[in-house]
C-alpha positions, 0 to 999 in steps of 0.5 A: 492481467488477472491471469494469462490470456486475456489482454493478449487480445484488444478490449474497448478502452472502457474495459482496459480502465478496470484493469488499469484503476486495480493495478494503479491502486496497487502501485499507491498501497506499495509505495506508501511506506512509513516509519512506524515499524522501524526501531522505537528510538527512530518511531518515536520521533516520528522518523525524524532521523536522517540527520541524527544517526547513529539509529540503525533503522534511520540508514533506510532514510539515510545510509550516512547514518551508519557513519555516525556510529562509533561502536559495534552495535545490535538493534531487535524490534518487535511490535503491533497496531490496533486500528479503528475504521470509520467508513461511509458508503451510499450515505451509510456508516460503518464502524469497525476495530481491528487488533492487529497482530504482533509484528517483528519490525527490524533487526540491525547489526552495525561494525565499525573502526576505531577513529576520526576517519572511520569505516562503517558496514551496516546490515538491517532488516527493517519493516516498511510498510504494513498491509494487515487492514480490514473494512466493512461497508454497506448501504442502499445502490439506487443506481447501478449493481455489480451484476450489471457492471459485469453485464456492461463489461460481457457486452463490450467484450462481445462487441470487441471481439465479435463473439457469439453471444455464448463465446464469454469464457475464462480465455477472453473474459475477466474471471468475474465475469465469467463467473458472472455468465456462467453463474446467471447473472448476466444473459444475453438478450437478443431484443437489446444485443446486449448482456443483461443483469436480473437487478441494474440498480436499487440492491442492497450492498455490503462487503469487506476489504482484507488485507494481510502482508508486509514490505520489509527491505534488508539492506548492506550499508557502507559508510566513511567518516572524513575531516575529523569527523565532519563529513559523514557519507554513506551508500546502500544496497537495499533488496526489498521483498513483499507479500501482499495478500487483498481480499473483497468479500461482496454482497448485493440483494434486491432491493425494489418494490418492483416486481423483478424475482428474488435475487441475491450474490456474493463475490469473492476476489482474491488477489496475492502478490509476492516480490523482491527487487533492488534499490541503491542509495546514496547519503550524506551527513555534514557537522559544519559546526558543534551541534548544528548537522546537515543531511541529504540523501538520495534513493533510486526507484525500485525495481520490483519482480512480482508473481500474482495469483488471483481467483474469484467465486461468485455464488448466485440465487435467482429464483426469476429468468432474467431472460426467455433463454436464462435459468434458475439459480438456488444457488448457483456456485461459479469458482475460477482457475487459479490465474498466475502471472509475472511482471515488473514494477519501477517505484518512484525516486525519493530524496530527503533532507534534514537539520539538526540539533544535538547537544550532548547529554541533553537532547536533539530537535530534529526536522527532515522532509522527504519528496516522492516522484509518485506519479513516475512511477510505472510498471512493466509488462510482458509482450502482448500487453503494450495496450494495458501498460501504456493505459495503466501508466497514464491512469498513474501519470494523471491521477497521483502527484508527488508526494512531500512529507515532513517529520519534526522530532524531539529528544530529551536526554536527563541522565539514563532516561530518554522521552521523545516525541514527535509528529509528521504529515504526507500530502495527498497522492492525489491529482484531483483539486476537489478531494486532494484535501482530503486525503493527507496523512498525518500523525503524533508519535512519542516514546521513552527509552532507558540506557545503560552502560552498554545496552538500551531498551526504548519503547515507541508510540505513534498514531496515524489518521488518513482517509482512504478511497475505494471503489467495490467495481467500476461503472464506468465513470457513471456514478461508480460507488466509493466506499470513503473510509477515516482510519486511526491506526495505534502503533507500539513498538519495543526495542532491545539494543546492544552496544557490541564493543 
């Protein structure tokens, strides 16, 4: 799918897997949104929002929320995130810090009547996800390399397709592997009819994982206050829109006392993605009595248009023939064309609730949960694809689950001050029994804010830990390498808001 051509011929299901492991990825990283870049007030009580309101960045949670407001408003945020990375590969540890780049967050513009029975329009542009990471990695492979996964995959290719042993090319091959062929790394050996790698196993590895972008949705937000100002309901129309940029920078080296040559690679892959789609949600927010509100929301899947571009680059030095028939390379330098390619993509449904309690000039303690549908998630290909998509939708069906996450938020309110605090967790994405534990993300935030007549200035604080899982190439479930990786994230937010009327 990495570009146009290859999977319109059919491969073994091995050499689907890869494809579906990389887009299935792709879909958890999109998915994952989080409320560390909205509105400071909305940060530092952990997004612990949909039943409170009137914070504009909470109508993303729930459009019920621009209800809620009683005065024209206007809302700016900006921000940053530092990031410490611990990450273990082959029994070895590395590592890292990251200084994120400042970030503009959110914008929000509020209108409303005057009254009980109130009309409420909202338009916001809130920061949903941030991609902006990096990890560094290495260690001693004493079990496989990816010069011989290439081979592994050249070999069912040529089996697949009943090619000559020199028939791999960028129109039936995946671009690294090309490289791969043509870069000698992977030879023909006609004793095995097999492709051949100059190192299988015992090499030493490192690389590192970048990755830059954002997912930001503007949204057009409709509310209505009913029964004295006891019922509150809202809907939204959201237009989300992406720019995910991944790039993994790999080396291997040999690494065995046994007599094999000199040989050393690095393989560069870069994938970008960029998007927009549209959404619906639905919202409602209930005052049964003072003090005390009920909230609920519903969002559809969003459907989700992406252009992806993608090259590889692997440079090559092999002072050995792998085979009788195979060259020198000191070094060899193999670039792909640039791949394009256009699909779509249904993220999963959500839904949320929440409970409240606010007293007037003293605070509110919040609590909200929010479901995810994860694991209906699906993507959609063009003609020709039907194999990959069915393969990608299943390797998505059984290795995510849902997801549950649940946020409690405090606020107290001593005259013109506003301190906050709050915490939240998220369940595991993963299927799997023995490492779902260890992939939960959970996090403390807090926040102070200062209020004036008719305008505010709140600043935010949050910490977030989780475990993240990736693997540099598949071996085909032999033995695969994962890189394991604990990440820290600080984020720190600050918003100017401005009462309007």
């Amino acid at each position: 799918m990495r570009k146009i051509g290859i999977l319109t011929l059919v491969f073994s299901l091995s050499v689907l897997n890869v494809w579906s492991q990389l887009y299935s990825r792709q879909m958890l990283q999109m998915t994952d949104l989080n409320p560390h870049f909205r509105g400071a007030r909305y940060s530092g009580v952990s997004g612990a929002f949909s039943a409170i309101g009137p914070d504009l960045s909470s109508v993303t949670d729930n459009p019920a929320g621009i209800a809620l407001i009683k005065s024209s408003q206007f809302s700016i945020t900006a921000g940053g995130m530092v990031q410490q990375s611990n990450s273990t590969y082959m029994n070895s540890t590395s590592v890292a810090d990251q200084l994120g780049v400042p970030t503009f967050n959110a914008i929000g513009f509020g209108v409303t009547t005057e009254g009980s029975h109130r009309w409420s329009v909202g338009l916001t542009l809130n920061r949903l996800a941030d991609y902006n990471q990096s990890l560094t990695f290495s260690g001693f492979n004493p079990m496989n390399s990816m010069a011989a996964s290439h081979a592994i995959t050249a070999t069912e290719i040529t089996n697949s397709l009943g090619l000559p042993p020199d028939g791999i090319s960028d129109s039936n091959a995946p671009f690294e592997v090309t490289n791969a062929y043509l870069g000698w790394l992977v030879n023909w050996d006609s004793t095995s009819n097999s492709y051949q790698a100059p190192a299988s196993d015992s090499v030493y590895q490192n690389g590192r994982y970048e990755s830059r972008g954002g997912f930001y949705e503007a949204a057009m937000s409709l509310g209505r206050s009913y029964l004295s100002d006891r019922v509150h309901v809202g809907f939204s129309v959201g237009i989300p829109f992406m720019n995910h940029k991944n790039r993994l920078i790999f080396n291997e080296e040999e690494g065995s006392s046994t007599d094999r040559g000199f040989y050393r690679s690095e393989q560069r892959t870069r994938v970008q993605n960029e998007g927009f789609g549209i959404n619906a949600k639905f919202g409602i927010v209930l005052k049964p009595v003072d003090g005390v509100r009920l909230a609920a929301s519903v969002h559809s899947p969003t459907r989700m248009f992406i252009t992806e571009n993608y090259n590889a680059k692997i440079t090559s030095y092999i002072d050995t023939p792998v085979t009788p028939t195979s060259g020198f390379c000191l070094p060899c330098e193999e670039e792909s064309p640039r791949g394009v390619y256009e699909y779509s993509m249904r993220m999963p449904w959500r839904a949320n609730v929440g409970l409240g309690f606010v007293i007037d000039r003293v605070g509110f303690l919040s609590m909200q949960y929010e479901w995810t549908g994860l694991n209906e998630a699906r993507y959609f290909f063009g003609n020709g694809f039907g194999e990959l998509g069915r393969e990608i939708n299943k390797d998505i069906a059984e290795t995510y689950r849902n997801t549950h996450n649940v946020r409690l938020g405090v606020e107290l309110a001593p005259g013109p001050l506003r301190f906050r605090a709050g915490a939240h967790a998220t369940s595991s994405p993963l299927a799997g029994e023995e490492i779902n534990g260890l992939f939960w993300k959970h996090g403390i935030s807090g926040g102070f804010g200062v209020v004036g007549k008719n305008m505010a200035l709140d600043f935010s604080y949050v910490q977030n830990r989780q475990n993240q899982q990736d693997m540099p190439y598949d071996n085909f479930g032999e033995a695969s390498p994962q890189v394991l990786s604990e990440l820290t994230r600080h984020y720190v937010g600050v918003t100017l808001s401005m009462r309007l009327q």
